[in-house]
N, C-alpha and C positions, 0 to 999 in steps of 0.2 A: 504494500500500500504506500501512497505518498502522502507526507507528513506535508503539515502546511511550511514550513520551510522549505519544503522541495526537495525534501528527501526521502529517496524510493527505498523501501525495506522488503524483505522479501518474510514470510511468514514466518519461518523458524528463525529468523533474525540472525542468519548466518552471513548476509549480503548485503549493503546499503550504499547507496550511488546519489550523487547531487547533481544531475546532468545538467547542461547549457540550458536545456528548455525541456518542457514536455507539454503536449497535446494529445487533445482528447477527439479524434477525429468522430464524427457523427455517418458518413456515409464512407464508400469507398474512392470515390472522389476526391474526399478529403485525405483520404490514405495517400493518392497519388501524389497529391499536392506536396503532404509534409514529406514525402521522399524526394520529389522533387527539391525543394527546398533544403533537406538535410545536404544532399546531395551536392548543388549551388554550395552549400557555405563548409564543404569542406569535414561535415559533420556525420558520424556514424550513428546509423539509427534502431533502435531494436522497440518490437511491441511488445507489452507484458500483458498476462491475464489475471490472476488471484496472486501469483507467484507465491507460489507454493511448490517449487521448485527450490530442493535444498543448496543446490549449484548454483553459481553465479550466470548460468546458460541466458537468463534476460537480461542480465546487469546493461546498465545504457548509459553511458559516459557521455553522448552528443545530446539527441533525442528522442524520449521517450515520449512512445504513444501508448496510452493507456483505452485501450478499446470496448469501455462498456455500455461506450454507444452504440457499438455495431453489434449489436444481437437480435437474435428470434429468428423465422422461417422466413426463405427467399422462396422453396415453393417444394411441393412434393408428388411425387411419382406413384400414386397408389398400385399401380399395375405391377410396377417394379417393387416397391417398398421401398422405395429409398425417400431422402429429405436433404435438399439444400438447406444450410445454416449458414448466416455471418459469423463472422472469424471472433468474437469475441463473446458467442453465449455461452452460457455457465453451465454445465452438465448437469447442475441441481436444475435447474429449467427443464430440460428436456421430458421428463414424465409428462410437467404440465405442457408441453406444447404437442407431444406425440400422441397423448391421448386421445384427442378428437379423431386421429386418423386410424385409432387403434393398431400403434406400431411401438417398439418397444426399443430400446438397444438391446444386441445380443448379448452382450456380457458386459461388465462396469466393472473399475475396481472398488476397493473399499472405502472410497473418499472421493465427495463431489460436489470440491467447492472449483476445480480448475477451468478453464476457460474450455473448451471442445480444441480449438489451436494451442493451446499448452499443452493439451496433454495429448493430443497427437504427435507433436516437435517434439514430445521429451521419453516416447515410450510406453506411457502409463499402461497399466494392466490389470485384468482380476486375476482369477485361477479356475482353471478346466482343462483337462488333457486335449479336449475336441475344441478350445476355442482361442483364439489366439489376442493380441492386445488391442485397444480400440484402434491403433492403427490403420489394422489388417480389413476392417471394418469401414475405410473409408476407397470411392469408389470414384472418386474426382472434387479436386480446389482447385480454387484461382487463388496465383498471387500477384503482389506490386512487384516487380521485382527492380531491381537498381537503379535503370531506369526511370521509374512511375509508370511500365506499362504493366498492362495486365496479361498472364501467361495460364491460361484452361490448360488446364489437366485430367483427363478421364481419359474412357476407352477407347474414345472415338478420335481424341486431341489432344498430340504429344503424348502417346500411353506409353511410350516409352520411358517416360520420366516421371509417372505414376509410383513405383517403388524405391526412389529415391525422396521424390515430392512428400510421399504421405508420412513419412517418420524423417523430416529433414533441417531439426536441430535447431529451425528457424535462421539458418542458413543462407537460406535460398531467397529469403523474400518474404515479406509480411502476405502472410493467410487470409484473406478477407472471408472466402467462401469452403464452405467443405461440405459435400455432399458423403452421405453414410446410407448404405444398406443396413437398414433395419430390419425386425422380421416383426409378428402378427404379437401383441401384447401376450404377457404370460405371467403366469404364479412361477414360485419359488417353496418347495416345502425343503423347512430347513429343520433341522438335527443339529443338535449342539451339546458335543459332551467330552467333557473331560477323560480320559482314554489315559495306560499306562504308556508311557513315551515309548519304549523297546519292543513294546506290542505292535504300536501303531509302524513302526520302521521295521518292522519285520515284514509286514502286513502291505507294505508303502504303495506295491506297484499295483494291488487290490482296492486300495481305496482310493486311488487314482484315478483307476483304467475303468473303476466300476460304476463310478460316481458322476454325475455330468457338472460338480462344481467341490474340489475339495480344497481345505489349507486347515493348517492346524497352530497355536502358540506352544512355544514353550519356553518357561520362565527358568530363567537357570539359578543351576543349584536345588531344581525340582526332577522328578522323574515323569512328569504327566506332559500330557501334552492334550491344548487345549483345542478340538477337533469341531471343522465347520464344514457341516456336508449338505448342500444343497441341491434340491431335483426340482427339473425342470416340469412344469405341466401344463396343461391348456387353462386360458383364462376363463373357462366357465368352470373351472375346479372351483368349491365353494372355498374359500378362506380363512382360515381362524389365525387371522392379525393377534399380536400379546394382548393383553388386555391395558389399556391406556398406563394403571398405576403399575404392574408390571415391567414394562416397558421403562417410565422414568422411573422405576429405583434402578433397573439394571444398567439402561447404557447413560444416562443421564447421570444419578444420583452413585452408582458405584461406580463404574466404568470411567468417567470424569471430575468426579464432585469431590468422593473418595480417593480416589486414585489418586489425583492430585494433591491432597495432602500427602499419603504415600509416600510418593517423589519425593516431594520438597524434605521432608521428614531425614529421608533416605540418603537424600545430597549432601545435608548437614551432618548425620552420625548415620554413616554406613552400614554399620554393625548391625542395624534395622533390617537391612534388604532382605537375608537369609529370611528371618522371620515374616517380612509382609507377600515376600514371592512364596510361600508355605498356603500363608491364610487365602492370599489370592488361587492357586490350585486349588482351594477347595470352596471357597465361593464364588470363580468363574461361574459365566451360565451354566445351567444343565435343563436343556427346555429344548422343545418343538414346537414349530408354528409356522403360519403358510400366509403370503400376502403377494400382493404387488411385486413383480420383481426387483424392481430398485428401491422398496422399503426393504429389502434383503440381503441385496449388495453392498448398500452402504452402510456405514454408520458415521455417528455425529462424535468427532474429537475433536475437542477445544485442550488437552494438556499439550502444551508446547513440546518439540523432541526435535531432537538430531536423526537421522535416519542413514544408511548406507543400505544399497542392496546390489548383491548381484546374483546373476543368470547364469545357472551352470548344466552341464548335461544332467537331465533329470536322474539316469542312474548315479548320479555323484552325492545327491544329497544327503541319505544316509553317514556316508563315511564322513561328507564337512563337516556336518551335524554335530559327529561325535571328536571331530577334533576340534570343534570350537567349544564344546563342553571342556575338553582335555586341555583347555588355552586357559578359560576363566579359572577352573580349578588349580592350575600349575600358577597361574596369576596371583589368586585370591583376591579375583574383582569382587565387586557387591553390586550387582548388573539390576536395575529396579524393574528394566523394561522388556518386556518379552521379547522374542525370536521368532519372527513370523516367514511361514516356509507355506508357498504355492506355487502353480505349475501353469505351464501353455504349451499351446500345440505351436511346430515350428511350423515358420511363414517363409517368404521371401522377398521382404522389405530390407532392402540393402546395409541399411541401420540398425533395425531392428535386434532386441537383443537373443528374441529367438530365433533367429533368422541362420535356417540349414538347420535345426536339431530343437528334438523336444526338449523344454527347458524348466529346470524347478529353479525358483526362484529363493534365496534365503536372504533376509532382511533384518540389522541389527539397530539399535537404538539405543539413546540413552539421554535421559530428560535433559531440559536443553540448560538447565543451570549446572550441571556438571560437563567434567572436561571428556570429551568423546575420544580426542585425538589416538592414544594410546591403543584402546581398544578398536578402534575402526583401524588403525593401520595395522596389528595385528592381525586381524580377523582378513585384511583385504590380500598379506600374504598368503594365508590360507588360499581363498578364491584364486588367487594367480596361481599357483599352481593346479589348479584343474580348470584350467582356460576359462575364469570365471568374466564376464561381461557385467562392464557395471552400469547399474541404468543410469540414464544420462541428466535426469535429473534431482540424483541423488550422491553426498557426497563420496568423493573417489579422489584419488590420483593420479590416474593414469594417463597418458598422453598420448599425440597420435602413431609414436613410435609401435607403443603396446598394442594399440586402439589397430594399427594396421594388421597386425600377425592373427588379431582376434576376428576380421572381419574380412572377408576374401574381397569384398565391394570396398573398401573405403577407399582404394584407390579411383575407381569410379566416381565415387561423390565426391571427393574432392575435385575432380578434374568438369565434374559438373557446376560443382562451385567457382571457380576458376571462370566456367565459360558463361555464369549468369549475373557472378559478383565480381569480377576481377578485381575493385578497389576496396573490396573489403568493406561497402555500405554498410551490411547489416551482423559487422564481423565483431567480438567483443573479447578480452582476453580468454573465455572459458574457452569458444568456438578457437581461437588461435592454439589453447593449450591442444584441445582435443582432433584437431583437422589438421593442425599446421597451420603458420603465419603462413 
């Protein structure tokens, strides 16, 4: 968000940038214009959405366009399922705009406060063996690109540059438009229950392969692992939503309200952690209930956190699993915040982190008042050695040296970048760490 001094923060408050100027473009017109003009003066320009993006990936030094003007439906394809969107609507939106046409997204990740253009640029994802990230999911954009012109992209115009385009780092050009194949509205019956952790990783490629949506936590220095199995069904399946109070004690009132003290507790006298990651194993949910799909997907987190994740061959999981337990233990960290471990099916979006192999996904954290650095650089030599992929908007190291040997295309996108950006318009230290100046 931008503070009224004019400085831009990104959510977990890991990034904050004072740029020359920022604007709030209302049409895409106005998009061409401020590119234009960034351009004219010399000035590099990046769009940002919720930024909630743990990387510096929007940081904007020239200027920043903040695009929450440009949201809602440009127009929809009922024959196809699909939906034009401006580049700047919030994926919390999209239930209420998709539901008149009775269309749904196919999968969501767990958090929906990102712009539909952020979190296509940056990877974002749920978990299912069969489904891959919202990415994959997108079927044609237009961008500005360095110029101020405008560059369609779909099947029919330039589809060659469609699996670069659709996960492409914000790169290439401000997003105005993204069209998505959606499919027919649908229920989610969910299961939720705490499982012994050596059970569930024994069990792993069962509850996977068997399930159309699984991920599980696990709190270290615990043996459980807290498991979320989701089935998909037609939306005339009747429903039993939680019951309102329900609901806020669980994700509301423990989940955030509680938990949050937790943390803070935790940050100041460690020696806590052991004992609240204990209580928490045993008062995580343990319930069923069936709703709306994306009353399912998401949930609502207001505790601040640091976050790292990366994408590894799904058969790898297991074995990180257990040497990142065998890391904290030989450590004697006091870890307050779970380990969250999910999957996708591999695509062929040139970026993309599952992109050529099926990929589980493991995900570390640590509330945003203590110091992360230690454990996430730890944790990300793990990942490096099993060709781990880190998502692009969450915090890493790695550069485009790594960034090349991990990805058989990067050579491609970059040489695509080169032929749409050559001055580096829309380039910002993170895109130079991770492409190359």
């Amino acid at each position: 968000m931008t503070a009224l001094n004019g400085t831009w923060r990104n959510w977990a408050r890991t990034e904050s940038v004072k740029p020359v100027r920022i604007e709030r473009p209302d049409s895409i017109g106005a998009v061409q214009r401020a590119v234009r003009g960034a351009a004219r003066a010399g000035l590099r320009v990046k769009a940002v959405g919720a930024g909630h993006s743990f990387t510096g990936i929007a940081v904007a030094t020239g200027v920043l366009l903040e695009l929450d003007e440009l949201t809602g439906i440009v127009s929809v394809d009922r024959e196809r399922q699909r939906v034009t969107l401006l580049g700047g609507t919030r994926l919390f939106d999209l239930p209420r705009l998709l539901r008149p046409h009775g269309l749904a997204m196919a999968n969501m990740g767990d958090i929906d406060r990102q712009s539909i253009s952020g979190a296509i640029s940056t990877g974002t994802h749920g978990t299912g063996a069969q489904f891959g990230g919202i990415s994959t999911q997108v079927t044609g954009l237009t961008l500005v690109t360095a110029d101020g012109e405008l560059l369609h992209i779909d099947e029919s115009e330039n589809a060659e540059l469609l699996p670069a385009a659709a996960l492409g780092l914000g790169a290439l050009g401000i997003i105005v438009e993204v069209t998505l194949q959606c499919v027919p509205a649908f229920v989610l019956e969910a299961v939720e229950r705490p499982l012994p952790l050596d059970g569930v990783l024994e069990r792993l490629d069962a509850h996977v392969g068997d399930n159309d949506h699984f991920e599980f936590y696990w709190f270290p220095g615990t043996r459980t692992a807290v498991t979320k199995t989701n089935t998909r069904a037609d939306a005339s399946v009747a429903r039993r939503p939680l019951p309102a109070l329900r609901a806020f004690v669980d994700d509301t009132l423990m989940a955030n309200g509680v938990y949050r003290v937790t943390c803070a507790a935790g940050a100041m006298v460690p020696a806590l952690v052991p004992g609240v990651n204990a209580l928490a194993d045993k008062l995580w949910s343990n319930r069923e209930f069936s709703d709306h799909s994306h009353r399912v997907f998401t949930t609502k987190r207001t505790v601040r956190f640091r976050e790292m994740e990366y994408a590894l061959p799904a058969a790898d999981v297991p074995v990180v699993l257990g040497r990142i337990d065998q890391l904290i233990r030989e450590r004697g960290w006091r870890i307050s915040f779970p380990v969250e471990v999910r999957f996708a099916q591999a695509d062929e979006l040139w970026l993309s982190t599952a992109s050529g192999r099926a990929s589980g996904y493991i995900a570390v954290h640590r509330y945003f008042r203590e110091n992360h650095t230690e454990y996430f650089e730890a944790v990300e030599e793990i990942m490096t050695e099993h060709q781990g992929r880190p998502h692009w908007g969450k915090l890493h190291t790695r550069d485009a040296a790594d960034l090349a040997a991990l990805y058989p295309r990067h050579g491609d996108f970059v040489a695509l970048r080169d032929r749409l950006d050559p001055e580096r318009t829309f380039g910002n230290a993170y895109l130079d760490r991770v492409l190359g100046a």
